[in-house]
C-alpha positions in Angstrom: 41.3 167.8 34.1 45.0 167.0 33.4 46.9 170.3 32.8 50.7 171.4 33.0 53.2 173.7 31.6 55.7 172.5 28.7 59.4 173.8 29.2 62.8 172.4 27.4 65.7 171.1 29.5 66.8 174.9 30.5 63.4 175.7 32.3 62.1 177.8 29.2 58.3 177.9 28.4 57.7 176.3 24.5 54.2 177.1 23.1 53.0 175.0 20.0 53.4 171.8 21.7 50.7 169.2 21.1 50.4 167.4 23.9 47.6 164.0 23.7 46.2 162.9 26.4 44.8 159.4 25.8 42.7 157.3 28.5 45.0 154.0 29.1 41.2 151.8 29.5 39.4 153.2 26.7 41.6 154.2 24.1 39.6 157.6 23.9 42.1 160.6 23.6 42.2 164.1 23.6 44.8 166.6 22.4 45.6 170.2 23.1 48.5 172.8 22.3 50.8 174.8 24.6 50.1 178.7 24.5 52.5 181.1 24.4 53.2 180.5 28.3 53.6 176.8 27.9 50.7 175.7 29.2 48.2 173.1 28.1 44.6 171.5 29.5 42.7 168.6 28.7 39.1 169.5 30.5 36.1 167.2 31.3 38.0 163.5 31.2 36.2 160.4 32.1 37.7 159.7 35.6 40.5 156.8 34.9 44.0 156.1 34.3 45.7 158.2 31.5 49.0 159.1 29.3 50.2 162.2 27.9 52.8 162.8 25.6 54.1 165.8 24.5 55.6 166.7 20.9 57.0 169.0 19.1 59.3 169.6 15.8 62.9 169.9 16.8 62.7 169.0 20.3 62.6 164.9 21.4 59.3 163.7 22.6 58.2 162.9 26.0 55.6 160.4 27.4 54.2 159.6 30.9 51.8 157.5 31.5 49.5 155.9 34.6 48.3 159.0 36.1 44.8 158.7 37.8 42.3 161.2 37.0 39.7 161.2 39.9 35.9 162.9 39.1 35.7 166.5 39.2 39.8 166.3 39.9 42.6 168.8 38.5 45.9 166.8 38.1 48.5 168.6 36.9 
């Protein structure tokens, strides 16, 4: 599971982000959007190495990548 909560440069929430979540090994990817409280989660992913970005009309993108998803782990 990666999971987090989506907030502009001032520390405020934004819902009606999508943020993808796509396995750096396999290409596979997964996408969720932020509720009203900001957060997102990406359940059940293959343990490996992922990225996420986060987008969302108005506002510039964001991307991390290489973070390790272990099996049964929560990374958040």
């Amino acid at each position: 599971i990666i999971s987090g909560t989506v907030t502009d440069t001032s520390g405020a929430v934004l819902p009606g982000v999508v943020v993808t979540v796509t396995n750096q090994e396999t290409g596979a990817v997964r996408s969720a959007v932020t509720t009203e409280a900001g957060v997102y989660r990406a359940p059940a992913l293959e343990p490996g190495v992922y990225s996420v970005k986060a987008e969302l009309q108005g506002f510039k993108g964001l991307q991390t990548q290489d973070i390790r998803v272990a099996s049964g782990q929560e990374v958040t």
